[in-house]
N, C-alpha and C positions, 0 to 999 in steps of 0.2 A: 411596464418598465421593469427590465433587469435589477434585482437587490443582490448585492455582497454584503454582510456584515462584519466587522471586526468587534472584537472583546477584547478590553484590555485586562491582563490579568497576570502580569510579571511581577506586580509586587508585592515584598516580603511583608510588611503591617506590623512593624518591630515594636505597634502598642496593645499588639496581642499578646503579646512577650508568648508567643507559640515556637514552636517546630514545625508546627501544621501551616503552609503555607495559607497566608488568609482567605483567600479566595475560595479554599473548600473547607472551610470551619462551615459547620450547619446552619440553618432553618429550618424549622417545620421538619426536621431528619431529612432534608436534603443541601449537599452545599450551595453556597450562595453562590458560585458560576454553577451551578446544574441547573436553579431558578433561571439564570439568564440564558444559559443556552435554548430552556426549555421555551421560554415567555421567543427569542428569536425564531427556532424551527415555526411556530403559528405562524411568523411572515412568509414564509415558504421563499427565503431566498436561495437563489443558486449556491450558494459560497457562503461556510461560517468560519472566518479565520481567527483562532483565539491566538493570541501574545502574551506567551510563558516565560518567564525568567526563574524566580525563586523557586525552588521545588519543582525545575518544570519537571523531570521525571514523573517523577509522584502525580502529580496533576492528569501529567496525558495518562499515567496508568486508570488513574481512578474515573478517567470521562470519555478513556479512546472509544470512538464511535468512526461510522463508517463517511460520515457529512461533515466530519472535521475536521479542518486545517490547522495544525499544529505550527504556530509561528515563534521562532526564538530570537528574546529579547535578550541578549551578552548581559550586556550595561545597560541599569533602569535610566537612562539620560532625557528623562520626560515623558508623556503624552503622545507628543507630535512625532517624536522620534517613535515610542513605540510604534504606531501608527504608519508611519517610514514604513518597518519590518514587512508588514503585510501588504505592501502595494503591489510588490511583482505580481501576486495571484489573483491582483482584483479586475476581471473582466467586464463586469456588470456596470448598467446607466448608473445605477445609485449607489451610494455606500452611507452605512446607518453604524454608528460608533456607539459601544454600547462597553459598560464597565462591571466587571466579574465582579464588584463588591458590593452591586446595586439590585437586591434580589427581584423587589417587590414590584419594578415596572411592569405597569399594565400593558398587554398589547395593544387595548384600543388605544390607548395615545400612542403608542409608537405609531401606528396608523394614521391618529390624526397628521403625525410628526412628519412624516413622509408623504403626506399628501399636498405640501406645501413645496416638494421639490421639485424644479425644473431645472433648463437649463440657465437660465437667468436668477433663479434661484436657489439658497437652501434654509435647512430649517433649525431653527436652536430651540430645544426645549429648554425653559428655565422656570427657577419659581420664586415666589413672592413670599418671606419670611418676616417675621417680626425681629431676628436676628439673625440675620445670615454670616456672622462669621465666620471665616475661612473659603468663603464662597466667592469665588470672582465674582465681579460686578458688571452689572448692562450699562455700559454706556450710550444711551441714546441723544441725539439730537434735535434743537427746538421742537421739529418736527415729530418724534415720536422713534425715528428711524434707527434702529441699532447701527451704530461705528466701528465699537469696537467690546472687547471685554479688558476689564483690568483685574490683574490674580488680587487677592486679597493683601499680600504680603510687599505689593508695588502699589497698591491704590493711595491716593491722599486723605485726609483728612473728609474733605466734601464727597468723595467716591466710597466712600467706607458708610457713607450716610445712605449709600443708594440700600433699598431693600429686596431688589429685584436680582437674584444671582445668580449664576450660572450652572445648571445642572454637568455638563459634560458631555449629556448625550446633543449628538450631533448629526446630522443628513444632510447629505452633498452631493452634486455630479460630480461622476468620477473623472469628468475630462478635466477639471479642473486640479482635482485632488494631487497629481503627480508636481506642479507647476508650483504650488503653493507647499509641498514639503518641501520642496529645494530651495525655498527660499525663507523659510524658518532658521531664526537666530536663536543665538541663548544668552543673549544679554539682558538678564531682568537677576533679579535676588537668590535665586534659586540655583542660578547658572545651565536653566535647563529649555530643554526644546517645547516650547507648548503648544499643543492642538486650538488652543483658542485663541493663538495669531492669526490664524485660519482668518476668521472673523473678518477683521481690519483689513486683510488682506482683497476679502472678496469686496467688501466695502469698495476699495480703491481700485479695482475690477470693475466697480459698475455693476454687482451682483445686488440684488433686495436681501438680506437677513430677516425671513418670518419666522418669527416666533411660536411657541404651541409653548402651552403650560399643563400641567398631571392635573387631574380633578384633587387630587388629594396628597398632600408633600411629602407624604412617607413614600411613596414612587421610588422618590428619586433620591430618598436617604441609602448612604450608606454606613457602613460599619468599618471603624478604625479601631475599636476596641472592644473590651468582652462588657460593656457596661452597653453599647451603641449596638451590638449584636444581641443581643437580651433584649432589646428596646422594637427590633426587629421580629421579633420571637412574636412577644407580646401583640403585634397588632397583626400579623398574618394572621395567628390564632383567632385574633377579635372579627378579623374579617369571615375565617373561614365560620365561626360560630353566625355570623351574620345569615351566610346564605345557606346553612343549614336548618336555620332558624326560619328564612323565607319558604322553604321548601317543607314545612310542616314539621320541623323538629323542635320537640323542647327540650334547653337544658338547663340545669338546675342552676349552674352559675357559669355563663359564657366567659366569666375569668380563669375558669377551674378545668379547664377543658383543653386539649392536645387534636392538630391533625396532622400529621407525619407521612401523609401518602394521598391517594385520590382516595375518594368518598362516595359511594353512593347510595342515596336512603329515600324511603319511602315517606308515609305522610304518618302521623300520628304517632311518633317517634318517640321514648322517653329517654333521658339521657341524665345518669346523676353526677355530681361532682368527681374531677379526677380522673376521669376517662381520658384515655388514648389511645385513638384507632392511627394505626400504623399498614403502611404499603395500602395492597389494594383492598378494600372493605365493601361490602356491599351490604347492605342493610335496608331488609324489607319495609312493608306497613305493619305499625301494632307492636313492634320489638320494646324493649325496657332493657335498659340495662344499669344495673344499683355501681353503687359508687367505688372506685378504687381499683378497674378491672381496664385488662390492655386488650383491644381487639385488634390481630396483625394480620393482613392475607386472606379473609376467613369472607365466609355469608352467613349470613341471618336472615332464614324466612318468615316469613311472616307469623305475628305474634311467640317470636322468640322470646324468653329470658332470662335474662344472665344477672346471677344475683353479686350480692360486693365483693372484691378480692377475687375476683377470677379471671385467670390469662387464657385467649382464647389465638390460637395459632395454626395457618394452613387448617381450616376447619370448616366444616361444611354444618351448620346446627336447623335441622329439617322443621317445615310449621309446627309450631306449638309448644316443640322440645327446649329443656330449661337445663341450666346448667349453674353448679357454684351453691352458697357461698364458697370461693376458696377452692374452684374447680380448676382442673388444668388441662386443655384440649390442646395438643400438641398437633403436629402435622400429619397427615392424611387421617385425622381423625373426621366419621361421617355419624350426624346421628340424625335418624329417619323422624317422622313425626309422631310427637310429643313423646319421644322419648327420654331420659330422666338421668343426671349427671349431678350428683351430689357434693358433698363436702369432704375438700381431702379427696378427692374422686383425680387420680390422674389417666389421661386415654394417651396411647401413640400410635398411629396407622391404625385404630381401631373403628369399627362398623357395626354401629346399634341399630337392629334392626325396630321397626316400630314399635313404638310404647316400650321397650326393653326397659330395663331400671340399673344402674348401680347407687345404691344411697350414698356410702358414705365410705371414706378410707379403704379403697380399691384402686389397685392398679391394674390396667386393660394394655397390652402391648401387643400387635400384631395380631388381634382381634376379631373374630365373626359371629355374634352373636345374634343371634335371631329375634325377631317379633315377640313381644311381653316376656321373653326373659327378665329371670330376675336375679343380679348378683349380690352377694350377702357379703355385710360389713368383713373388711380383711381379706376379702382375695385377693394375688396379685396370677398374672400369668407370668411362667419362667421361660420366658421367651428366647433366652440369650445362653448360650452355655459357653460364653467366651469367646468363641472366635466364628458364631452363624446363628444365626435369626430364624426362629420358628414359628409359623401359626398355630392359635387356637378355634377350634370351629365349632360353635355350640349352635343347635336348631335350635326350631322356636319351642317359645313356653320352656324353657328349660329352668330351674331351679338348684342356685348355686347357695351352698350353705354358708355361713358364715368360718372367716378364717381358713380358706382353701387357700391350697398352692395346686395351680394347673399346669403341669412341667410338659410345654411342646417339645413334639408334636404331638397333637391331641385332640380328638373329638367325642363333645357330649351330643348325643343325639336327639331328637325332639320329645319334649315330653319328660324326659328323662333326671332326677334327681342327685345331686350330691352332698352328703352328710357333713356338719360340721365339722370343721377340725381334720379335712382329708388333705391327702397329697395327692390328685389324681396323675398315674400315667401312664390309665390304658381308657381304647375308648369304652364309653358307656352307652349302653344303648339304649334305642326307642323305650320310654317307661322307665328304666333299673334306675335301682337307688345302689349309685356308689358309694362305699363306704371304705376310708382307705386311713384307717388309724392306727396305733398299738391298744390293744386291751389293754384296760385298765387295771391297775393293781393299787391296791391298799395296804402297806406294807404299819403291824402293829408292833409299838413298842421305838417306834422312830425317837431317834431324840434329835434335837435340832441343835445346828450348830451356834454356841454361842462367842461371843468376842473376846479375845483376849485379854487380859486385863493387864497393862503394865506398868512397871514394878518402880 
């Protein structure tokens, strides 16, 4: 069976008190219709047509993709009415109504949700709350049978008692779909068109209304505010700590923990407070990483360690090799195995060859350093002379003295020594100890300068 989906996602959320149209405020570092377009493509329908209003510029820039129908909503005049917008384009047996402000829906229940459509019938998902206000309400019959829904803000007295209420999302055939928007009214409190006349409608059609419900009610929560979008935050995270957790990872406090991209990790995992891995991660068997460090883009082989306070970016960290406290691996930075990334240690597109070392307070920019090299507190490479980018190329076993400036382009050769306190910028070769300083002088009789004293 053919699927179309729609996404509604026109409106402004004036209790975000934002600019940012609500729909792409974040989760997890991705907006909350990115979450839903992303949880839709898994159903592999033909057709994803999203319904832009507020921001829609902004929106289609920040999500234009090639599988996307860009639908515009003029006037937010409901639900049903958005819904209207997108039917020209809907070819497909079924259509699945899903809401840009509702990140967390699982696809198995959408699945379950759509396995209930026919032509004789569609599906409502909805859930059961200890308080569901603001939530339409299931009106069922003696029998058990859904009627109709009632919005919250039209329900009675006895209907506001019901606990059972209406999520929004929706699955229908579409031959019906066209028949039942044309005859949507907007006489209720609101004065607007709602997608959950639907309902009533197919009732009196002669259609069955089956029901599905989310294993867990945060599914189908959304976010109207930055208090309900926090609330969201909080239990992706819990989740994703969960199945990290299943898959052999420990963390030190699954409250204290960030996941802002896909994730993938091995078994025997340690993870300390404060961690956030961002975009795509990979993370071997045997890694530790101490607490307060951001891992973005990056791998970690097996028996990695990344000690506290260390941002680890676009970065390849080879078995065994360690890095931090207070280390910073910037993009195309590679270090081979167990090679050694210190404190105050910053790399950019730099490449440590096995076992290489820099301990401490060094910067590596545009980088080739060879196997057991060793750089010495204070070097930086002068990679940059304002307007082009130069390499430095050191073989292996090289020996970088303390407080160098290596001015690209440059090569130390293998074997090869550099004396503290050099400027090198010529190469050095196989064995030579560069030595690139002012002689020293002792000048007697100095007086030093003392402070004015005023008057």
């Amino acid at each position: 069976m053919s699927l179309d989906i729609v996404i509604l996602a026109a409106g402004q959320g004036t209790r975000m008190r934002s600019a940012l149209p609500k729909v792409l405020h974040p989760v997890a570092g991705n907006s909350m219709l990115g979450h839903v377009i992303h949880s839709a493509r898994q159903l592999q329908p033909q057709g994803i047509h999203v319904v832009i209003g507020h921001g829609a510029e902004l929106v289609r820039e920040r999500l234009a993709a090639d599988d996307l129908n860009f639908v515009m909503q003029d006037k937010q005049l409901g639900t049903g009415h958005a819904v209207a917008q997108a039917l020209p384009a809907i070819t497909a047996d079924t259509v699945l109504v899903l809401y840009g402000d509702v990140p967390l829906i699982e696809v198995e229940t959408l699945q379950r949700l759509l396995a209930k459509v026919s032509e004789q019938q569609l599906g409502l998902l909805t859930v059961t709350l200890q308080d569901p206000t603001g939530y339409g309400r299931i009106v069922r019959d003696a029998a058990g049978k859904v009627t109709a829904i009632v919005e919250h803000k039209d329900a009675s007295e006895a209907q506001k008692a019901i606990k059972e209420g209406n999520t929004g999302i929706l699955a229908m055939p579409a031959a019906r779909l066209a028949d039942w928007m044309g005859r949507l009214s907007n006489n209720n409190a609101q004065g607007e068109y709602y997608l959950t006349d639907v309902i009533a409608m197919a009732v009196d059609d002669g259609l069955v209304v089956a029901t599905e419900q989310p294993h867990d009610p945060m599914e189908v929560q959304g976010a109207n505010d930055r208090r309900q979008l926090s609330e969201l935050e909080r239990h992706y995270q819990l989740l994703e700590g969960r199945r990290l957790m299943a898959q052999g990872v420990t963390l030190r406090d699954p409250a204290r923990f960030d996941v802002r991209g896909e994730v993938t990790v091995g078994r025997d995992v340690l993870i300390d407070i404060n961690v956030i891995l961002e975009g795509r991660v990979v993370i071997e068997d045997d890694v530790q990483i101490g607490p307060n460090c951001v891992i973005k883009d990056s791998t970690l082989r097996k028996g990695v360690v990344i000690k506290a306070n260390s941002h680890i970016e676009g970065a390849v960290m080879g078995e065994g090799s360690d890095a931090g406290p207070f280390a910073r691996l910037r993009p195309g930075s590679v270090l081979e195995a167990k090679a050694h990334v210190g404190n105050f240690v910053e790399l950019k597109n730099a490449h440590l060859g096995e076992g290489a070392k820099a301990g401490h307070l060094t910067y590596l920019g545009d980088a080739e350093i060879g196997a057991r090299s060793n750089i010495g507190a204070g070097t930086i490479t002068c990679n940059y002379d304002g307007a082009n980018k130069f390499r430095t190329v050191m073989g292996e076993d090289v020996f970088i003295g303390s407080n160098n400036s290596l001015v690209a382009p440059v090569e130390i050769q293998a074997g090869a020594t550099t004396a503290a306190g050099s400027t090198i910028t010529q190469m050095v070769e196989v064995g030579q100890l560069g030595v690139a300083r002012a002689r020293q002088r002792n000048i007697e009789g100095w007086k030093r300068p003392e402070k004015i004293k005023k008057s």
